[in-house]
C-alpha angles and dihedrals in degrees: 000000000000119000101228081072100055090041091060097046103069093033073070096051088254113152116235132231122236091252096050086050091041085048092052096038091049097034094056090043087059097041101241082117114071120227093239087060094054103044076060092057093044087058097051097051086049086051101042097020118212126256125251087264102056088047089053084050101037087049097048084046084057099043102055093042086094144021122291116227114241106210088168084124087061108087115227136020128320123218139181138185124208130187129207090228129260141160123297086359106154104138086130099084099048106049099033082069086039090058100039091042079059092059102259124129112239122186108185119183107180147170155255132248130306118196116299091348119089122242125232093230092040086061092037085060091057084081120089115249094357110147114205093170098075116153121254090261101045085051090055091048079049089050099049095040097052109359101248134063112173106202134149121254120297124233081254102060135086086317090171088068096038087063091040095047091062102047090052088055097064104025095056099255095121096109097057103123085203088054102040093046094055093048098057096040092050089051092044095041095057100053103077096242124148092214154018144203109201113206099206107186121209125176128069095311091059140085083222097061095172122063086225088067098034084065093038089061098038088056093043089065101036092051076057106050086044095055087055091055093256124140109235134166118175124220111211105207146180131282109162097110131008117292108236126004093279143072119186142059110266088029099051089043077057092050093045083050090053096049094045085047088052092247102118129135139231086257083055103054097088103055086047089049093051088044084051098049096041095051079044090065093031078064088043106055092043088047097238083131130030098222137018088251088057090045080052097060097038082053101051090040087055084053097036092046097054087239093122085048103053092044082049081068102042090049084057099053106043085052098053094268092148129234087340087242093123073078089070101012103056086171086080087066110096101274111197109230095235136062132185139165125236108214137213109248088206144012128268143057128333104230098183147356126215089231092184088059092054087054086052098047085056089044090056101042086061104274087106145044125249093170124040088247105048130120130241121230110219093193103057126095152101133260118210121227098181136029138187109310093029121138108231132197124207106268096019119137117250101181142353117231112208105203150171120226102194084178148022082245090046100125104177101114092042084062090051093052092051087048093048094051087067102045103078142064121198123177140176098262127049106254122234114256117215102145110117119218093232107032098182143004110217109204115087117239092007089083090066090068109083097298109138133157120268114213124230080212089060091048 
């Protein structure tokens, strides 16, 4: 079965067996196919797609490349949240504190980068001495002593998608719902949870640009965690500018701390109410609470109490974090050497912002990866000063961008700037803002039970 075959066949729209998608997969995984084979093959499946048939398959293939955790030893019910990727989306850290503080068990494994989006351990490693590599069995001693461990994934799991992960990434594959949904659901699957709340982004900042397949992804995995006897929803939420007021790894960790510490901002309020609402429906599928209003206010009292906060802590120090004093000295995060502002060229409002462009700019400036080897620079970011609906005055800062120049011809922050200039569209009248944070639940009856929509417009 020679890959060039199968390479071919669903360039032509053909559908693949279990054993030619097993023979690729495996093969992949145990590097008798070359990288450059299978970049053919991911683009194929981005160009021709795969039916509902060949994802249950791909993401059982990857699944079982590798060994499934039993936390079976662990009383009560395990829970985990995964988000299709956007730009400044952190909610990870902060309901992942929310849900343990209340007394869940949450075993994220999560991933890097992928292209203009941050990736959770990318940010993780922003902390110094945070060790997001831990052994199965160190994340399971994590796991029994506070409730959460956030690590990437082990050697021993789901090492088809780890490989994978990593070539999308840099041959422009990323947006494949097949792929993307396979991916997840390996991870998820083999983490021993009971249940699942899937973020699926839509809007400019997101690989699904469009709400329709947004929701056809969000019901793809669903249809497949369901399958598994899982019990999944999907929140379809909002992309079209950055959630949060900051982009960047060491930057977004300091805007998680805030909000846990009760500083936050106004510029800061979306990404806490989407933590909220997203630990709401983590309570809500393991039956800790009996409606998603109830999960709300278990939630805010976990954030108002200081409880998150403390279990924040905890998190940090069972993972190597240190003393935990990046908690309450933030000047221990990565801080890039150079600031500087980027300014408004007219007055006005600002009406929209190309979210995917300000990932890029971070991306450029070194808080991202272009190429499968390159480093990520912790330090580098932007701060935004202004969002959709803003009143802007000619000369304002909209954002600050935090940078490292290595050279005099280093031109990184020449190419933000460029990037930025583009991204935003400022006009005479505020614009009208309809958008809802969370535009659709996916998950049948589970939507009757206290699950409305929140407004960007009420935020």
């Amino acid at each position: 079965m020679r890959p060039v075959d199968l390479i071919r066949k669903k360039r032509d729209g053909a559908e693949h067996t279990r054993e030619e998608i097993a023979a690729l997969v495996n093969g992949y995984t145990a590097g008798s196919i070359p990288d450059y084979q299978m970049s053919a093959w991911l683009m194929a499946v981005l160009l021709k797609g795969m039916s509902r048939t060949e994802i249950a398959l791909l993401t059982e293939i990857m699944l079982n490349s590798g060994a499934t955790m039993d936390l079976s030893s662990i009383p009560g019910k395990k829970v985990d949240k995964h988000s299709t990727g956007g730009v400044g989306d952190k909610t990870s850290f902060i309901l992942a504190a929310i849900v343990a503080a209340a007394g869940l068990t949450v075993p994220m494994i999560s991933g890097r980068g992928l292209g203009h989006t941050g990736g959770t351990l990318d940010k993780l490693e922003s902390i110094p001495g945070f060790n997001v590599n831990l052994t199965t069995d160190n994340f399971m001693s994590v796991l029994k002593s506070c409730g959460c461990a956030l690590i990437g994934q082990t050697a021993e799991i789901a090492p088809a998608d780890k490989k994978l992960y990593a070539l999308r990434d840099v041959t422009g594959t990323v947006e494949s719902p097949a792929l993307i949904c396979a991916s997840i659901m390996s991870k998820k699957l083999a983490e021993g949870i009971d249940a699942l709340v899937l973020d699926v982004k839509t809007g400019s900042g997101a690989f699904m640009k469009k709400k329709e397949d947004a929701v056809h992804l969000a019901e793809l995995m669903v249809e497949t965690g369901q399958q598994m006897g899982k019990r999944v929803a999907a929140l379809i939420t909002d992309m079209d500018q950055p959630l949060g007021r900051t982009v960047g790894n060491s930057l977004e960790i300091l805007e998680c701390i805030e909000i846990m510490r009760g500083e936050d901002g106004p510029l800061s309020k979306d990404l806490r109410e989407l933590s909220v609402e997203l630990s709401a429906w983590m309570f809500f599928l393991t039956d800790k609470c009996d409606s998603v209003d109830a999960g709300r206010n278990l939630a805010e009292e976990m954030l108002t109490s200081g409880k998150a906060l403390d279990k924040f802590k905890q998190i940090l120090r069972l993972q190597g974090g240190g003393d935990i004093s990046v908690v309450d000295k933030p000047s221990r995060l990565p801080h890039a050497a150079h600031t500087t502002e980027f300014k408004s060229s007219s007055d006005g409002f600002i009406t929209a912002m190309q979210c995917e462009q300000i990932g890029i700019a971070s991306l450029v400036l070194g808080g991202g990866r272009s190429k499968k080897e390159d480093t990520i620079d912790h330090a580098v970011g932007l701060i935004l000063h202004k969002k959709v609906g803003d009143a802007v005055k000619n000369g304002e800062s909209l954002c600050t961008i935090h940078y490292n120049a290595v050279s005099d011809s280093d031109n990184r922050l020449s190419q933000a700037l460029e990037i930025l200039e583009s991204s935003y569209t400022i006009a005479v009248d505020r614009p009208a803002i309809n958008r809802p944070l969370v535009h659709q639940v996916v998950g049948g009856a589970l939507r009757a039970r206290g699950a409305g929509e929140i407004s960007i417009a009420s935020l």
